[in-house]
NUDREN-336624 format. One record per residue: y, z, x of N, C-alpha, C in turn. Coordinates in steps of 0.001 Angstrom, whole numbers, plus 500000, padded with zeros to 6 digits. Example, Ala and Ser with C-alpha at 12.3 -4.5 7.8 and 13.67 -1.06 7.14 Angstrom:
+--------+--------+--------+--------+--------+--------+--------+--------+--------+
:     ny :     nz :     nx :    cay :    caz :    cax :     cy :     cz :     cx :
+--------+--------+--------+--------+--------+--------+--------+--------+--------+
: 494310 : 507800 : 513190 : 495500 : 507800 : 512300 : 496700 : 507800 : 513200 :
: 497750 : 507080 : 512850 : 498940 : 507140 : 513670 : 500030 : 507870 : 512900 :
+--------+--------+--------+--------+--------+--------+--------+--------+--------+
This chain:
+--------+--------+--------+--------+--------+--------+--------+--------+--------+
:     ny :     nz :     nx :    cay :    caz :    cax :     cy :     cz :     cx :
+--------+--------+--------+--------+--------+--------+--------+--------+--------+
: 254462 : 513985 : 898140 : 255087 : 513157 : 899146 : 256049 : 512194 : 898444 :
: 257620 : 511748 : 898717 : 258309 : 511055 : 898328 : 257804 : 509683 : 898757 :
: 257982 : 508612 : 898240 : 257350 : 507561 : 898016 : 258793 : 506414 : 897844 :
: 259254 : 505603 : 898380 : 260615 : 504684 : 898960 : 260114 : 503813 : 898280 :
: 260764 : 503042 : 897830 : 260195 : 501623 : 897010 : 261714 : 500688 : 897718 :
: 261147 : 499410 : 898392 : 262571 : 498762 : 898783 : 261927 : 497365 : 899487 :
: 263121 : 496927 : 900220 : 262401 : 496402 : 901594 : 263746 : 496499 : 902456 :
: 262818 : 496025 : 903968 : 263497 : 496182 : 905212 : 264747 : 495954 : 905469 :
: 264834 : 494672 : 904985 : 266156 : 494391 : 905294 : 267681 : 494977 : 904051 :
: 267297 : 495431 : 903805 : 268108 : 495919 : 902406 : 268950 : 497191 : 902901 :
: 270393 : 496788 : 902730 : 271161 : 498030 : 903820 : 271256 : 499354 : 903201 :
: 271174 : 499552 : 902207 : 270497 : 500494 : 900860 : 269705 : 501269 : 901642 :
: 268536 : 500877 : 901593 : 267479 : 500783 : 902102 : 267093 : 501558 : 903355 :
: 267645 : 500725 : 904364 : 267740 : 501222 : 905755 : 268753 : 502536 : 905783 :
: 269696 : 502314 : 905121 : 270811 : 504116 : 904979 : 269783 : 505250 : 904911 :
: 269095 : 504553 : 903390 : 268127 : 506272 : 903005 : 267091 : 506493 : 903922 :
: 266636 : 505835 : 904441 : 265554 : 505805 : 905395 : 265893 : 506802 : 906608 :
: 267131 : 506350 : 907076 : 267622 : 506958 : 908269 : 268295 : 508500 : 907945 :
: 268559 : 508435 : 906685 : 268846 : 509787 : 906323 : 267985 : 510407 : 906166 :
: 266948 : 510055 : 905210 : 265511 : 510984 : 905400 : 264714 : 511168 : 906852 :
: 264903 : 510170 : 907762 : 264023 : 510541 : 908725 : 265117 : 512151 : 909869 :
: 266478 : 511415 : 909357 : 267507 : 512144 : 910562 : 266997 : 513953 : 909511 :
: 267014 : 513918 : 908778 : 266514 : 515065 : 907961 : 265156 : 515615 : 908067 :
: 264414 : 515476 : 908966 : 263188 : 515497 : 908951 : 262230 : 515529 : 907607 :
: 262853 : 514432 : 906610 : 261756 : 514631 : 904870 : 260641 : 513397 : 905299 :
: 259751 : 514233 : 904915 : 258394 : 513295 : 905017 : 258274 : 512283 : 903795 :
: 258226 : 511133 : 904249 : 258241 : 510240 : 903102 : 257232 : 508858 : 903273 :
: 256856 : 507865 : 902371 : 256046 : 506824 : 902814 : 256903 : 505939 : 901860 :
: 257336 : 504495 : 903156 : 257886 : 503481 : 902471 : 256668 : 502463 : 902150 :
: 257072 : 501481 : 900699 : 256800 : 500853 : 900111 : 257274 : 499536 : 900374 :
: 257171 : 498702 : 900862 : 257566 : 497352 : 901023 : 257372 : 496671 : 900154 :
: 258190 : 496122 : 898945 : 258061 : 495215 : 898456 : 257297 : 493685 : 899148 :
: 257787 : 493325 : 900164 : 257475 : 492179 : 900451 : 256555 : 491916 : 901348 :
: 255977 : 493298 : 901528 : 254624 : 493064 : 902727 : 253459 : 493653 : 901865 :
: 253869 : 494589 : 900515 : 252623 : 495195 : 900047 : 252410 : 494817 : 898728 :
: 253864 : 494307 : 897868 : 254272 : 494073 : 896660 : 253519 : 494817 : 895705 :
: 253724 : 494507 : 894326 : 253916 : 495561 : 893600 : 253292 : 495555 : 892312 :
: 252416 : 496225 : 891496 : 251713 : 495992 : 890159 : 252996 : 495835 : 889035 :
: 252706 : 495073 : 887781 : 253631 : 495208 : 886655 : 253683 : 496732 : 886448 :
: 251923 : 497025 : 886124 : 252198 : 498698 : 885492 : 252909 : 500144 : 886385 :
: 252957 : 499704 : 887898 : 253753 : 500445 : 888492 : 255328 : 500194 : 888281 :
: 255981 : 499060 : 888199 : 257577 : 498667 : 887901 : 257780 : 499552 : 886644 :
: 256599 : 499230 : 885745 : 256867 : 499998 : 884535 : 257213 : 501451 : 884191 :
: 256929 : 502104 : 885294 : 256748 : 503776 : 885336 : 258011 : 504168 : 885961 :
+--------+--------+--------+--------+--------+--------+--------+--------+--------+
């Protein structure tokens, strides 16, 4: 499963989103600012 790392308001963000969904790709977003984020994950 593709895995989005971003947040909401980020027009970046919202583009790929809408392209993956208008594409039907199954994906799960990551919110920085509602789920935030480990050091050792940034790291990878």
């Amino acid at each position: 499963m593709l895995v989005i790392y971003g947040i909401t308001t980020c027009r970046q963000t919202q583009k790929a989103l809408a392209w993956l969904r208008k594409n039907n790709i199954d994906f799960i977003f990551h919110d920085y600012k509602k789920i935030g984020i480990t050091e050792d994950k940034l790291s990878e």
